[in-house]
N, C-alpha and C positions, 0 to 999 in steps of 0.2 A: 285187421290187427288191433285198431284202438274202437272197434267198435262199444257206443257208450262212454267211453271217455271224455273230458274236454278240456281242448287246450287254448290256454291264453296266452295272445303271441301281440306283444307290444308293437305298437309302430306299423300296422299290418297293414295301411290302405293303399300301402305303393312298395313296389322296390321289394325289395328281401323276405320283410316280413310278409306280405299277401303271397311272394311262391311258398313259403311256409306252410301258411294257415293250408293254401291250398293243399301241400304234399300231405298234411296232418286230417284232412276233412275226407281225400282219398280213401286213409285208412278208417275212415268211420267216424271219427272223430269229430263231436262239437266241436265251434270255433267260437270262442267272445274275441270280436277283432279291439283292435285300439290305434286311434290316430286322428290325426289331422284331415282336413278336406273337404272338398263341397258335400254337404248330407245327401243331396241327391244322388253322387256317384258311390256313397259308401252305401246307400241304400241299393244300388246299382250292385256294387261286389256282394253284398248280402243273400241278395234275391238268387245272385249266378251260382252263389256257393252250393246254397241250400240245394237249389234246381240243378245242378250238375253231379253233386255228390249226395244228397237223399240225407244232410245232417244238418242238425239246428244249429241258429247260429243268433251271434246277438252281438251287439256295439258299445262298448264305454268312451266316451271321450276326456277322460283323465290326461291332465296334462302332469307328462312326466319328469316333472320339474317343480311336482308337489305334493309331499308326502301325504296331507289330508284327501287328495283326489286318488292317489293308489290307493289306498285303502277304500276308497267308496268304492273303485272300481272291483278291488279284490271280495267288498261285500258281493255285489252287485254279481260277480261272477258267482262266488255260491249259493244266492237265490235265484240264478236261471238255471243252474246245472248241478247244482249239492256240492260241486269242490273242482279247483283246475287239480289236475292229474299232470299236466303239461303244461312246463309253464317256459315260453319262450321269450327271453331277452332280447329284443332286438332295436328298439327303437333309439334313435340316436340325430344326433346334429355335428355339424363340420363348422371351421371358422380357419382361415388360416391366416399367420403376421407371425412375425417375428416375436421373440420371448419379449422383447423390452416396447415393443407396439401394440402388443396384444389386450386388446379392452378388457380390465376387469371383469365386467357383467357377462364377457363372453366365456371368460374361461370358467366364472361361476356358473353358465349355463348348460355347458359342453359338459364340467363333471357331476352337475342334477340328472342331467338327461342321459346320459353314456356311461354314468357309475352310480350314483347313488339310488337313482331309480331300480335298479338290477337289487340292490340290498334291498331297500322296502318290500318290492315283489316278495321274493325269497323269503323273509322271514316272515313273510306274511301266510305264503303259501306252506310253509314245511310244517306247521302243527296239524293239518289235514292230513299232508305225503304221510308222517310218522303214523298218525292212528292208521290208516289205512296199510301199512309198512311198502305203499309202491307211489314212485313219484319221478319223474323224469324233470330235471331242469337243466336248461341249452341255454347258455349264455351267447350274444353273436358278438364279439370280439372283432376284428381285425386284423388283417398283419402288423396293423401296428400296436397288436397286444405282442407283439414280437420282436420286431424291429421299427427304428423310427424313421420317420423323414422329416427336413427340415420345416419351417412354420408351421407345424401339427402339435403345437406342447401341449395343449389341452386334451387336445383327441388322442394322441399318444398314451399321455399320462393315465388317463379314463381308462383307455383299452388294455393297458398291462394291466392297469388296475383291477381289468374285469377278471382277468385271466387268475390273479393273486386269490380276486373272489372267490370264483370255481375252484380253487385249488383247494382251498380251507373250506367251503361248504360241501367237497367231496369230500373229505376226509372226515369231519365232523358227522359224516351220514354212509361211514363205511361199512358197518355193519348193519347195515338197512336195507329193505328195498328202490331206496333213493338214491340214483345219481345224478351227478352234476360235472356238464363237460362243459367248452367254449369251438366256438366256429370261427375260424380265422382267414375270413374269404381273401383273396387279393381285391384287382379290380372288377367290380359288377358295373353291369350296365344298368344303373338302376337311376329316376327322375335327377337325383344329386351330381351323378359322374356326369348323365346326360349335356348334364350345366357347362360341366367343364370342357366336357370336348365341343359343344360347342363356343366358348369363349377363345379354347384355344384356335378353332376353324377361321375366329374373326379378329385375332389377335395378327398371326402367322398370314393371314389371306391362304387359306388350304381350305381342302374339301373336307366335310365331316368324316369322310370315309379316312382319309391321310391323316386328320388330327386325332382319330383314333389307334391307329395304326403308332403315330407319335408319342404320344399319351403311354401307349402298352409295352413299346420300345424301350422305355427309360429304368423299368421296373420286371415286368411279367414275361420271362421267357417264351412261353407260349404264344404270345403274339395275339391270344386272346380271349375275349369276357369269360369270368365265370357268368353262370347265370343263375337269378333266384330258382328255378327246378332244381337244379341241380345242387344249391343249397339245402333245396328243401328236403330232398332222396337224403343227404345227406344226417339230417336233423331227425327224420324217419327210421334210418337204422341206427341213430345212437339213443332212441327210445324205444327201439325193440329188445326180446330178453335175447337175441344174439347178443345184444352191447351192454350185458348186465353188468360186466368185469371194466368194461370201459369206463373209468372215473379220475375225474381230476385232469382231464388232457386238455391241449389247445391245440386243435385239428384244423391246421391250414389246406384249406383250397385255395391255391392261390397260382397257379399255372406257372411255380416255379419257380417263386418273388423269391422265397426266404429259403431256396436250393442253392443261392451263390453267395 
């Protein structure tokens, strides 16, 4: 489906964003990955991409928490592949405390990396989408681009924010071949959460398997993970032209969080 294309999917080396890249390299599609991590294992996911799905691929390590590094990376992307076609938001950071405990530098960090990073991209990307008039941009959002939860005021605030984002870069490109949606997963079982249920395993004295099950309880009716594939399927058909009409939404997967 995207064969030829390439998409740039932030945050890719773990978690959400690599089942992305992956569901996106399926359809054909280059991948310029972006993230954190030992060079050997990103060299590692590079090599398995190419070798599994027969598409080039290539690395920027732009940290998204500065505007002169997107921009290298957004060069950097159109002299490996002439232009991202696909450009997927997702990279992101968690901190949680209370609104009046909560460290300055963190909540400055949480909305570089989970909101401001998404604007740079974007407006970086859309003078390409427009000449071309086709462009797909996926913002990954949150449920709590929806609803909040307690000590998340930074990551909260971010995640509507992104959602406010997508809502005015769809409209502003409605009459285009460009859209722009948000992914609103619940909980994934991704390096991050991983954290959590094990803290809570050794907090509680419970099994991994029960602090999960705990963890899911409090929030996700389903009783369980979404998972990055299943993200990614997701991200796949809201950049095919079945999802041409699809624009401006915040499309929770989230097993049910934000049904009560």
């Amino acid at each position: 489906m995207h064969k030829g294309k390439t998409a740039l999917v932030t945050g890719s080396t773990s978690g959400i964003g690599l089942g992305i890249a992956k569901a996106f390299a399926a359809q054909g599609a280059n991948i310029v990955f972006n993230g954190f991590g030992d060079m050997k294992e990103i060299d590692a996911i590079q090599a398995d991409v190419k070798e599994q799905f027969k598409v080039k691929t290539a690395y920027h390590n732009a940290d998204m928490s500065k505007p002169a590094e997107i921009e290298a990376m957004m060069r950097f992307a159109a002299e490996q592949f002439g232009a991202v076609d696909i450009l997927v938001n997702n990279a992101g950071i968690q901190y949680v405390a209370n609104v009046e405990d909560f460290p300055v530098e963190k909540w400055d960090a949480i909305i570089a990396i989970n909101l401001s990073s998404a604007f740079h991209t974007t407006r970086l990307a859309l003078p390409t989408m427009k000449a071309r008039n086709w462009g797909r941009i996926i913002n990954i959002a949150s449920v709590h681009g929806l609803v909040g939860s307690a000590q998340k005021s930074a990551y909260v605030a971010a995640k509507h924010g992104i959602v406010g984002l997508t809502k005015v870069t769809a409209l502003e490109n409605a009459h285009t071949g460009i859209t722009c949606n948000a992914i609103c997963p619940g909980w994934v079982l991704t390096p991050l959460v991983q954290k959590q249920v094990d803290a809570r395993s050794e907090q509680q004295g419970i099994s991994i398997e029960a602090a999960k099950k705990s963890l899911l309880s409090e929030k996700q009716p389903s009783g369980e993970f979404v998972t990055p594939e299943q993200l990614g399927e997701l991200a796949v058909f809201l950049s095919s032209d079945a999802a041409s009409q699809v624009r401006g939404v915040a499309w929770n997967m989230d097993g049910g969080w934000v049904a009560q």
